[in-house]
C-alpha positions in Angstrom: 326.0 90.5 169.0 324.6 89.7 172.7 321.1 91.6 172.9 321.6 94.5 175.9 319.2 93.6 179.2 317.6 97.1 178.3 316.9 96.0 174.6 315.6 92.7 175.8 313.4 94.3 178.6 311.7 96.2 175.6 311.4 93.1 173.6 310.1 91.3 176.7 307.6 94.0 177.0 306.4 94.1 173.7 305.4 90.3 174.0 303.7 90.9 177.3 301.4 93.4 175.7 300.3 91.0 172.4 300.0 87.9 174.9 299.0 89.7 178.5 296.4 91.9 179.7 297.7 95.1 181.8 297.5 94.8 185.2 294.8 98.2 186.3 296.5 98.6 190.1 293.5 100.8 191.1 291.6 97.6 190.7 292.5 93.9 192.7 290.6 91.0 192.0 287.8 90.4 195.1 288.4 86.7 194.8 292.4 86.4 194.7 293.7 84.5 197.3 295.8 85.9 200.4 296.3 83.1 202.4 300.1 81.9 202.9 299.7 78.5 202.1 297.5 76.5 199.8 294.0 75.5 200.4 291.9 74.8 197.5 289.9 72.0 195.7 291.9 69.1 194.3 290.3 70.0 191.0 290.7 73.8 191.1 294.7 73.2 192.1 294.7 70.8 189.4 293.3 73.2 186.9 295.7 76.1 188.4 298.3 74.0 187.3 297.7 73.2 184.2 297.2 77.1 183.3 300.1 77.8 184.6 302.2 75.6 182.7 300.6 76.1 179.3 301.5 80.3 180.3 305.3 78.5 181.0 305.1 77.1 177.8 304.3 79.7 175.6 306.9 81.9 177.4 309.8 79.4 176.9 308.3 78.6 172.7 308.8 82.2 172.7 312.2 83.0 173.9 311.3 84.2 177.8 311.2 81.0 179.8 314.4 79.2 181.1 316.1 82.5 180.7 319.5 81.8 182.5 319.7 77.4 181.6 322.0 76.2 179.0 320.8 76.3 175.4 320.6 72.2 175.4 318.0 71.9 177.8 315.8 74.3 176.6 316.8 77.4 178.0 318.3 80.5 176.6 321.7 80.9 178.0 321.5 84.4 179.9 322.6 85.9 182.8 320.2 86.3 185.9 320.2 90.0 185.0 317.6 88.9 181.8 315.6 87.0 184.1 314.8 90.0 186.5 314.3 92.0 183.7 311.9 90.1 182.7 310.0 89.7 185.9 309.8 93.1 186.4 307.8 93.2 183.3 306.1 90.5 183.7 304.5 91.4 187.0 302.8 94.6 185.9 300.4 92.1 183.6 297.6 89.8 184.8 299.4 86.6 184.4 298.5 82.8 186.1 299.8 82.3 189.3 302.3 79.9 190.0 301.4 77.1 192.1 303.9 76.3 194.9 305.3 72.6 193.6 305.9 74.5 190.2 308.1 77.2 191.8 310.3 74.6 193.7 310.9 72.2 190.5 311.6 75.3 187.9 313.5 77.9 191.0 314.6 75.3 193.5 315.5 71.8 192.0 316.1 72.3 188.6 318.8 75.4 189.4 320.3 72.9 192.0 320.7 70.4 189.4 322.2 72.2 186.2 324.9 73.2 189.3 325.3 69.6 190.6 324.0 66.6 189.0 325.7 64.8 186.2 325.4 65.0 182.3 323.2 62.0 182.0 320.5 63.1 185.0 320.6 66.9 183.8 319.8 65.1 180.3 317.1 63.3 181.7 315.0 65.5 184.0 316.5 69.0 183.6 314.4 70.1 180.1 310.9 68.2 180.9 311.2 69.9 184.7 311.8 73.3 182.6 309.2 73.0 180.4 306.8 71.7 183.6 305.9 68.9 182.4 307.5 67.2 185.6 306.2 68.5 188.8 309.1 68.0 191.6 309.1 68.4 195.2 311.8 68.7 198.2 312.0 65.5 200.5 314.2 67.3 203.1 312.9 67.7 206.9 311.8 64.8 209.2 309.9 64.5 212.1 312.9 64.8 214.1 314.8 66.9 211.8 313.8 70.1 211.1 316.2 73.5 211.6 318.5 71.0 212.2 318.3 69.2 209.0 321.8 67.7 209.5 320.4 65.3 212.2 318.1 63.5 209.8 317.9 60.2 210.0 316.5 58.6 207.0 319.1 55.6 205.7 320.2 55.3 202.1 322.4 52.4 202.0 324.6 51.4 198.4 324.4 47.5 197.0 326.8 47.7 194.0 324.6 50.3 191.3 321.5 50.6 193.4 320.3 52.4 196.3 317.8 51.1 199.4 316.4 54.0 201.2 314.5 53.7 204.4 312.7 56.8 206.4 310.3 59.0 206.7 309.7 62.6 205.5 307.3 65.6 206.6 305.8 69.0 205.7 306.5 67.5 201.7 304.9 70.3 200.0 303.5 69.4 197.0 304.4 65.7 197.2 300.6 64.7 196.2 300.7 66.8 192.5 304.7 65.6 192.1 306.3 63.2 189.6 309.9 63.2 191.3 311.1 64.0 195.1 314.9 65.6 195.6 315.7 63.9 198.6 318.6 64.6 201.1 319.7 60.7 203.3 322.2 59.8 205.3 324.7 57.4 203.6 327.4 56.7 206.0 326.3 56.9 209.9 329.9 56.9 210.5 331.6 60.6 210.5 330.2 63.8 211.6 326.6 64.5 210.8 327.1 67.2 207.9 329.3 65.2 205.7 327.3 61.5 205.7 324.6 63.0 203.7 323.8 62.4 200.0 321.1 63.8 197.6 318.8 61.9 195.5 316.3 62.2 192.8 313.2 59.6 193.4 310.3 59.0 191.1 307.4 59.1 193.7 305.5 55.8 191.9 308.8 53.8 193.0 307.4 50.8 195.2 307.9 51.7 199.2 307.2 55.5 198.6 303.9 56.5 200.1 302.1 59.6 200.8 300.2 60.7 203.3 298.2 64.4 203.5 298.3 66.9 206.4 295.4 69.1 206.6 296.2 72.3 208.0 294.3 74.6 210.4 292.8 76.4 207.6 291.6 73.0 206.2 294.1 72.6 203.2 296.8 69.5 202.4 298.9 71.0 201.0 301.5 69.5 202.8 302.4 65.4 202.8 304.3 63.4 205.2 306.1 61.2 203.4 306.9 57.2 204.4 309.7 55.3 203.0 310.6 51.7 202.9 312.9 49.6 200.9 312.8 52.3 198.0 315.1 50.6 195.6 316.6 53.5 193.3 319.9 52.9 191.0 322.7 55.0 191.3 322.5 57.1 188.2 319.5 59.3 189.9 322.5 60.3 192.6 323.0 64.0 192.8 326.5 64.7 192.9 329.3 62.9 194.7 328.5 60.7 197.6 328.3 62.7 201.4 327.9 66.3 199.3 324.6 66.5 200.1 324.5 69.2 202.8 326.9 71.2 200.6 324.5 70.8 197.9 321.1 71.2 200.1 322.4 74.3 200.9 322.8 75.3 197.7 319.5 74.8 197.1 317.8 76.5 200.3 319.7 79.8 198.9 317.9 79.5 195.7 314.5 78.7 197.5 315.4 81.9 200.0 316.4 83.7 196.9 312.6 83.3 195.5 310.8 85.5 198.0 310.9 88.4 195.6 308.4 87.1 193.0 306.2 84.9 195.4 302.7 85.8 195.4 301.1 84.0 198.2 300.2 85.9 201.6 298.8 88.8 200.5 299.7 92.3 198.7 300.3 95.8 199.9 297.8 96.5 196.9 295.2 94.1 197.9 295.7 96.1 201.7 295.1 99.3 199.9 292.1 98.1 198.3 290.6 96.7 201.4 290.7 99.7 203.2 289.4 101.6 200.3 286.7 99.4 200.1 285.8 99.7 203.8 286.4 103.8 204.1 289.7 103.2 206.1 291.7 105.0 203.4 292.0 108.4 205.6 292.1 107.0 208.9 295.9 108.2 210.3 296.8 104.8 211.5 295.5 102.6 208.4 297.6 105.1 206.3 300.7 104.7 208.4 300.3 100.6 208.2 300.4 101.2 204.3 303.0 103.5 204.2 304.9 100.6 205.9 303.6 98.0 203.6 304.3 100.0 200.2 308.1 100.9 202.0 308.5 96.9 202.6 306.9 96.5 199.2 309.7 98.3 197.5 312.8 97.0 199.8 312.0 93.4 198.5 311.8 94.6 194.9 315.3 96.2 195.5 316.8 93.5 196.8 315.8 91.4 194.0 316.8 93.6 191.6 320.4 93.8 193.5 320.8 89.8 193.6 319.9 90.4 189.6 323.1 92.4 189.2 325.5 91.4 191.8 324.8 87.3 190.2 325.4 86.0 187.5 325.5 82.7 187.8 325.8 80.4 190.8 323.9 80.3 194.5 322.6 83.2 195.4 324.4 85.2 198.3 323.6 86.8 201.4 320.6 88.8 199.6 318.7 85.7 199.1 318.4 85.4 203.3 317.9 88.8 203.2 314.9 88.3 201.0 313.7 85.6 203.0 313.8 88.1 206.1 312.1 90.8 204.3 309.2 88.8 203.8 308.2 87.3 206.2 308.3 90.7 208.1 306.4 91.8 205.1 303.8 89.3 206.0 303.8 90.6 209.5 303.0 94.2 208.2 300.4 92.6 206.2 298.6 90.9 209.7 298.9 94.2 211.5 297.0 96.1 209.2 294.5 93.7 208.0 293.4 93.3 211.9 293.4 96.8 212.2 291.2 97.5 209.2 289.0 94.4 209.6 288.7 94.4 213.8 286.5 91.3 214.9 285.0 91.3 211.3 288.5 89.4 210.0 287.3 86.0 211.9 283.3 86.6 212.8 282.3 87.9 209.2 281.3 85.1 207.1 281.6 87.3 203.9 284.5 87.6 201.8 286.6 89.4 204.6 286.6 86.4 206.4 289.4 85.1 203.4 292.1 87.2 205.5 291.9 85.0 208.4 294.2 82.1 206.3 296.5 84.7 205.6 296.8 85.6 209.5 296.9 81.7 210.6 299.3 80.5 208.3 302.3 83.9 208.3 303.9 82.5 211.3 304.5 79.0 209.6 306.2 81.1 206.8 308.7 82.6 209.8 309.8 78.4 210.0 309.1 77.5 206.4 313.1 77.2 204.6 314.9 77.9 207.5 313.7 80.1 210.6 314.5 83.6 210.4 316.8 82.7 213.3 318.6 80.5 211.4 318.9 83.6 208.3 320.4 85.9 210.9 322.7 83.1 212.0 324.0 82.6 208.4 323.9 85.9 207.6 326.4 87.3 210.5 328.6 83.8 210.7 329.2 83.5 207.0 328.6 86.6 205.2 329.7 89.5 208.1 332.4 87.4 209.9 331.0 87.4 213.8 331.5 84.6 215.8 330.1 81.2 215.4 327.3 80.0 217.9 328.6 77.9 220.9 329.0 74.4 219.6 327.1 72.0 222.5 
């Protein structure tokens, strides 16, 4: 008899509690990070990493990880519903965070694979990517090709079983910590740009791949560009049939949209709170109207998730994943407005701990481009989920 998601929630619970320390919400960590995107020491990230897939690990040896993958690549065969169960529990205990390159291999690439790749590749990389052993990231936008991702014009041409790929990639997150690259090419220059594309799996130490950093304003790389030339790659790592890939990609951006709910970059409406407890701002009218904001947004995201949860069971997300993706990045908004209301000047002239907030300010609009624009979200949203009328065609 299938265990009920209420049963399981209790069962999920009870492990949380013998392997988890309650979160105390009256109390946020001083030194937790708020800013949007990555910028630590190589050494620290590398050390992030590693705790976070040893807390993976001991999840999936114990029943909770790979809740909704197929039994034969190490996952437990449940619905999406057990999976937000158990994030709902999970995120009321003091757990790792997960670093970004994680969350794209285990909620982005692996998801896009069990749904399109073939026996033998989902028999290769699907269980080591579960278990995070292999690190993957998404070799999609180019330097000419960014919302519109269909013009890219990287070349992947076919000689009998093998593949030569020529190009060049950019804002690779992750691409320096990464064992593998999903990457979208163009394999026939010949009919209409959405249907001559074709997704690939690359192993990053193929000869002709080479990575270069970005730093950032706020001083981090955690973003690559990404050169390739003569990447030979056989067939086999082919993901799905040939000119599907912007079927599949988008298929993929849903499931990367769909994650907004349990990412935990960019700050918190608890960390707000704290701050202006911390500074005495707790009573003043206006910093208690930006938090009623923030704990209102706060709760609309869970909801959402929680909805996806039961409308899906299986599949790309729908229209709540763009909704997600909307919610948060005005959540991050929210987030800006009151932390430059609390802090005033002290958020960039303070060289004390305040001073943290500034990478969250600098790097929230990025987040507004960052897997898709949010005019791009409203776009999908009203064309393919409401019905309106497609943007004029130029």
């Amino acid at each position: 008899m299938t265990e009920s998601v209420d049963e399981f929630r209790l069962r999920a619970r009870t492990w949380l509690e013998q392997n988890a320390t309650l979160q105390n919400l009256d109390e946020v960590e001083e030194d937790l990070d708020v800013a949007v995107y990555l910028n630590v020491d190589p050494q620290v990230e590398s050390e992030n990493i590693a705790t976070a897939v040893e807390w993976h690990q001991k999840k999936l040896a114990s029943g909770f990880g790979a809740l909704n993958y197929a039994i034969e690549h190490g996952g437990q065969g449940l619905t999406t519903a057990y999976v937000q169960a158990f994030r709902d529990e999970e995120e009321k205990f003091e757990t790792p965070d997960l670093h970004e390159a994680f969350i794209v291999t285990t909620g982005m690439v692996a998801p896009t694979l069990r749904d399109f790749a073939s026996t033998e590749l989902c028999d290769q990389l699907l269980q080591t990517m579960l278990s995070g052993t292999d690190i993957c990231c998404q070799m999609l936008s180019e330097p000419n090709a960014g919302s519109d991702l269909a013009s890219l014009a990287t070349r992947a041409v076919r000689h009998d079983d093998e593949w030569v790929i020529d190009g060049q990639k950019v804002w690779t997150s992750g691409g320096h910590v990464s064992k593998w690259g999903f990457l979208l090419a163009r394999s026939n220059p010949d009919v209409p740009k959405h249907r001559g594309l074709t997704a690939f799996m690359i192993p990053l130490d193929t000869p002709g791949v080479e990575l270069r950093p970005i730093t950032q304003m706020t001083g981090g790389t955690a973003f690559n560009e990404t050169f390739l030339t003569e990447v030979h790659i056989p067939d086999s790592l082919r993901v799905g049939d040939e000119g599907e890939g912007w079927r599949i990609i988008m298929s993929m951006l849903s499931y990367e949209r769909s994650g907004t709910e349990n990412w935990t970059a960019g700050g918190s409406y608890a960390q707000v709170r704290a701050l202006a407890a911390e500074l005495g701002g707790s009573d003043d009218p206006i910093v208690r109207q930006h938090l009623a904001g923030l704990y209102i947004g706060d709760r609309l995201i869970q909801w959402n998730a929680q909805m996806a949860a039961a409308n899906h069971d299986g599949g790309p997300p729908g229209a709540d994943a763009n909704l997600g993706k909307l919610m948060y990045g005005r959540q991050m908004d929210r987030v800006t407005g009151a932390v430059s209301h609390i802090l005033g000047a002290r958020l960039t002239a303070d060289a004390d701990e305040n001073y943290r907030w500034a990478s969250h300010v600098v790097g929230t609009p990025g987040y507004h481009i960052a897997g898709g624009t949010d005019q791009i979200q409203l776009n999908i949203l009203g064309e393919r989920f409401l019905g309106l009328p497609t943007e004029p065609k130029h």
